[in-house]
Each structure stands twice: as C-alpha cells, then as structure tokens.
C-alpha positions in Angstrom: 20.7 30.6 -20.3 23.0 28.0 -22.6 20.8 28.4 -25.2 20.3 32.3 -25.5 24.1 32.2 -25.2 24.0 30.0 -28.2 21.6 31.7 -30.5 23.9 33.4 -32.9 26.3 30.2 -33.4 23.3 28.0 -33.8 21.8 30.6 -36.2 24.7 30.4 -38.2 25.4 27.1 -38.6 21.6 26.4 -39.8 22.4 29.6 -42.8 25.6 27.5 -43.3 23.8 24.1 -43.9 21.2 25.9 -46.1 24.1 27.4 -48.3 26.0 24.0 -48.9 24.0 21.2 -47.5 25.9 18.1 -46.0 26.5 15.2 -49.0 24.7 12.3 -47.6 27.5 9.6 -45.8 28.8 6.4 -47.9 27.0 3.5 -46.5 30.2 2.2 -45.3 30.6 4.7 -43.0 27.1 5.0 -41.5 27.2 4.7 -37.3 26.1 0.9 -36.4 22.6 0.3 -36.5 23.0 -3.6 -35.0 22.6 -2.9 -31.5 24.4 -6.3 -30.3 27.4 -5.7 -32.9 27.4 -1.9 -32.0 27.5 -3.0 -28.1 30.2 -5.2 -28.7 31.2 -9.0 -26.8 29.9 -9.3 -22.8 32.7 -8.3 -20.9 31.6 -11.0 -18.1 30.6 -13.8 -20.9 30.7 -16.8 -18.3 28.3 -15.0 -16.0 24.5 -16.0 -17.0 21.3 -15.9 -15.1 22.2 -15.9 -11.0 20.6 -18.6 -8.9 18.9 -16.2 -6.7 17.2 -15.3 -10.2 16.3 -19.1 -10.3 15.3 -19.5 -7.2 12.7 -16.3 -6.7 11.2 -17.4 -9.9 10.7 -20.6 -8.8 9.0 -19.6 -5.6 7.1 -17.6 -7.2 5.7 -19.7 -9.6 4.9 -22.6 -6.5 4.0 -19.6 -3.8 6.8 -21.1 -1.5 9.2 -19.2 1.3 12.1 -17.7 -0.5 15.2 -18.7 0.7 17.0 -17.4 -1.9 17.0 -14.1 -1.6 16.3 -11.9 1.4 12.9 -10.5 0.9 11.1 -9.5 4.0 7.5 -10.8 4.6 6.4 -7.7 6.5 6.3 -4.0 6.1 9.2 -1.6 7.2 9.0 0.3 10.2 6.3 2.9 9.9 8.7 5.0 12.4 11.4 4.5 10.1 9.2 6.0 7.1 7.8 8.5 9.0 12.1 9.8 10.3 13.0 9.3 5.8 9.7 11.5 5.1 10.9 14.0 8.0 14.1 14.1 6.6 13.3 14.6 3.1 10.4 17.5 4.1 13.9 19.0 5.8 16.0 19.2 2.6 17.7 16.5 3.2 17.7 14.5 -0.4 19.9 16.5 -2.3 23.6 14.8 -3.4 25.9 13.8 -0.4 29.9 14.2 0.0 31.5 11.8 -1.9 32.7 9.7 1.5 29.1 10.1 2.4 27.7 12.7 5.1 29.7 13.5 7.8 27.1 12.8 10.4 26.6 8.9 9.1 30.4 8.0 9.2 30.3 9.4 12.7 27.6 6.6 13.5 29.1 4.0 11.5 32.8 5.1 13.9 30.9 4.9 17.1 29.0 1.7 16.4 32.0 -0.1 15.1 34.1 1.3 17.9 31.2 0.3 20.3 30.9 -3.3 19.5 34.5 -4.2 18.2 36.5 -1.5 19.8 38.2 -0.3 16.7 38.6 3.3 16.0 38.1 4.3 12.7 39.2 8.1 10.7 36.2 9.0 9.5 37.8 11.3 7.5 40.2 9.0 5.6 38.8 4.9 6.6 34.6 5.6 5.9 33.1 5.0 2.9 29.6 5.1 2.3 28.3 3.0 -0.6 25.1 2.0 -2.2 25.3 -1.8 -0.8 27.5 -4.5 0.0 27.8 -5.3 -3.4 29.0 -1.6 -4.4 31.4 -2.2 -1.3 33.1 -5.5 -2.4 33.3 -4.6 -5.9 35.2 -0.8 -5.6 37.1 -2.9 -3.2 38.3 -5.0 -5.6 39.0 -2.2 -8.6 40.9 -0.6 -6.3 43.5 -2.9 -5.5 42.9 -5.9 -7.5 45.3 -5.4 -11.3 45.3 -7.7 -14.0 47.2 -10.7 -13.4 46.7 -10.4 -10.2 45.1 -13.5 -8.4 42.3 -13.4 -5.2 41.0 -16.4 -3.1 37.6 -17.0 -2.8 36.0 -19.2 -0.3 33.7 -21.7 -1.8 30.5 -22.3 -1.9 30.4 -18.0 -2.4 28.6 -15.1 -2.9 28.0 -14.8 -6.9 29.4 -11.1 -7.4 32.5 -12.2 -6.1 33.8 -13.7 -9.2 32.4 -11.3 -11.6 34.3 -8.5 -9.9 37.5 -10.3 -10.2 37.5 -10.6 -13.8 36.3 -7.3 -14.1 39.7 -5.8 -12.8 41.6 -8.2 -15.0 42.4 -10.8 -12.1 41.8 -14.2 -11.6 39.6 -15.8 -9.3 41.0 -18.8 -7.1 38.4 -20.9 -6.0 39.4 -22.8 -2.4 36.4 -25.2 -0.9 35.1 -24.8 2.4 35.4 -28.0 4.9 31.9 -29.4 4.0 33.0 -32.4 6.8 33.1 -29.6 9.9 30.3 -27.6 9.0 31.8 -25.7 6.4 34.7 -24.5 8.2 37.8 -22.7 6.4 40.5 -24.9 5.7 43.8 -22.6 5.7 46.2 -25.6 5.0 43.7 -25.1 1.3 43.9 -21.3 1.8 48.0 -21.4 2.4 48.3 -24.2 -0.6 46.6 -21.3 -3.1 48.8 -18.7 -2.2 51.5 -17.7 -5.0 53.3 -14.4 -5.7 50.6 -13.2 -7.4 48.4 -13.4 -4.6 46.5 -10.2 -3.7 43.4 -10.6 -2.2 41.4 -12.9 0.0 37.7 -12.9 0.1 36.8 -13.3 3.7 32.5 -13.8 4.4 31.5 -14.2 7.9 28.5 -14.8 8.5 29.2 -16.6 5.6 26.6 -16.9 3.0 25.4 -19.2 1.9 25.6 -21.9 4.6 25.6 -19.6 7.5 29.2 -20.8 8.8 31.0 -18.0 10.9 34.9 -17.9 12.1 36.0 -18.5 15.4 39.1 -16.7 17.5 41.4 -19.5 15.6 40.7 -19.0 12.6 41.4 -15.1 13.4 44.9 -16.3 14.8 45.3 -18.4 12.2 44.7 -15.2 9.3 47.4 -12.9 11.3 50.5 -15.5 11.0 49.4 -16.1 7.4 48.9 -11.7 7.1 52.1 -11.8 9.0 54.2 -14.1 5.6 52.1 -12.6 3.2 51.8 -9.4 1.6 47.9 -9.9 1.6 44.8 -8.0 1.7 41.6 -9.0 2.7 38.0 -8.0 1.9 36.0 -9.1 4.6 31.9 -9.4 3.8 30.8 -9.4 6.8 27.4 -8.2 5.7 25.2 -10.6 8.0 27.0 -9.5 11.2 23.8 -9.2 13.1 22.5 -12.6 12.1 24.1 -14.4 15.1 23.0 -17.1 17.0 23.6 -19.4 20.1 24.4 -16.6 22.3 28.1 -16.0 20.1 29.8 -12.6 19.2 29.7 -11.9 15.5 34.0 -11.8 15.4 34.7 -8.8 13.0 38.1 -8.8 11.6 38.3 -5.3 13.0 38.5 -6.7 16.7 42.1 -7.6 15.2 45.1 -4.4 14.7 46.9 -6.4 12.4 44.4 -7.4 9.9 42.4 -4.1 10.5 45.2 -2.6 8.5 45.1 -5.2 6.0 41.7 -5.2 5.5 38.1 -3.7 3.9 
C-alpha cells in the first residue's frame, strides 16, 4: 500500500537523477567506513568480560557444576510447556500493555499481598519487565541523575555498577561484614551517606554469598529512611531460595520503606 502510494514520487525522482545525475561526494565527506571509529568510545569502558562469563567457560571446559550462573540441570515442566503452547495456539503472543497484561499484575498483587500483606495499584505500582536485570536498571534511569551518588552493597551483583554510570551517577561501594557472615553493616552504610545520596541498592537473598536481612536490619533501614531522603531498590530476586525454616523478609512487609522503595 506505501509503495503504490509512492509510485509517482519515486518515478520522478529516478527521471530527476537520470536528467542531472548526483556529482560523486569529496572523500572528506564520505559516511565512516571504520566501524570502531564510526561507533564511537564504550560508554561503560571499565566494564570487561563478567565473571559469570569466566566461570561458565571454565566449567565448561573441565565438565564441572556451574555455580556461577543459574543454569538448571533438568528440563522445564512439560505442564508448563504444554499451558505456553495452549496459550500461544489461543492468540495469546501478540504485543502486551506497556505495564504488562492486566491479568499478570493481578497475580503479581495477590501473591505479594498473600505472602507480605502489602497491597499494591496494579494500575499505577506493577511493572512487568523482561528480568531482574531490566527491573534494576529502568530503576535506576528513572531516578538516578548525574551526579547523583547510590550505595551498593559489596561483594554485588555485576549490573549494578554498570547501571549507575549509565545514568551519570556514581557508584559507592560499602563492604558487607565478611566477620558475621556477611551481614550489612549500617554504621558503613550511614558513614557513605552525603547530600548527594539517592539510592541504595538493597539484595536479599543476597547474591552472591546467600546472606539475607533480619527484622533489625529492617528497623534499622526505616530510622535511616526516616533522616534521609532515600530510595531504595530492593533485589530481592531469590526470595524463594530460603532456608532453615525462615521467612524471606521483603521490604514490602514494611509501610515506610514500601513507599520508598522498588
């Protein structure tokens, strides 16, 4: 249809060429044939190959367990492929509302609701992304400005960093406790916390030493929400990875910092 729209113009710009042909362009001014110089500097130039990289190479190469990175050693649920297959013989693969479909953010409401008794909007507090990583890093363009500066908890999760510099803020590195099992130290935490402060980087389960936060530590992140003007982007990705009979503590359990946080 844009085509036979088109004809005419296209038509007449080909007679046009044919009566005065286009001079051949200066060298000079020829577009960039140099790939690397036409793409320009990295804008992440400190970020090289990840470890998880490393690390599934490596086992690999020596046929050991992967640790690294969380590849399952079994097959998915046939009755899970069988319910995507339904669901794509029904029409349903087609693009979704921006948010996401209706229908998931209802289930995402009612389980978060169900196990941490927060109510969520699923009309204006859902998002439905393509990962955790997606999730952490529109989280951080979206309030993170340059200049700005976010805590991270260290050892972390490697996109972390990456999506600080990306919005033009600067990543400030605070160690876990390596001495109590890799528990968060908030006299480190308050010590890092400036005017420029914006975001903390909460990951519990935390990856990758498995360390999770206790009801203190949630006490302790409400006075320090309560002095601060702070937001928090809480990864709590391996929430069903809990052991020893415990309760995965979401921040959401929490009013205060479930209107402070992602």
């Amino acid at each position: 249809m844009y085509a036979q729209r088109n004809l005419p113009l296209i038509i007449a710009l080909n007679a046009a060429r044919a009566v005065c042909p286009v001079a051949p362009m200066p060298d000079e001014l020829k577009p960039e044939t140099d790939l690397l110089r036409l793409l320009g500097p990295s804008k992440l130039p400190a970020v090289g190959t990840t470890i998880f990289t490393v690390m599934s190479q490596l086992a690999q190469e020596h046929r050991a367990v992967n640790l690294g990175q969380g590849f399952p050693d079994f097959d998915c649920e046939p009755q899970l492929k069988a319910l995507v297959s339904e669901a794509m013989q029904q029409g349903h693969n087609q693009y979704a509302p921006m948010a996401g479909l209706p229908l998931l953010r209802q289930a995402i409401a009612e389980k978060v609701l169900r196990l941490y008794g927060r109510r969520y909007d699923t009309e204006t507090e859902i998002t439905v992304t393509a990962g955790a990583t997606q999730a952490i890093l529109t989280a951080v363009l979206a309030v993170v400005r340059p200049g700005d500066e976010v805590i991270i908890l260290e050892p972390a999760y490697d996109s972390y960093e990456p999506a600080i510099s990306l919005a033009g803020g600067q990543a400030v590195p605070v160690a876990l406790d390596c001495d109590r099992g890799y528990r968060i130290d908030w006299d480190r935490v308050r010590s890092a916390l400036t005017v420029r402060t914006r975001l903390l980087i909460l990951n519990s389960p935390h990856n990758p030493t498995g360390a999770v936060i206790g009801e203190q530590d949630l006490r302790t992140l409400e006075a320090i929400v309560q002095r601060h003007p702070l937001l928090v982007a809480s990864d709590e990705v391996y929430e069903h990875i809990v052991f020893d009979g415990q309760p995965h503590l979401s921040l959401s359990r929490s009013q205060l910092l479930a209107s402070r946080t992602f």
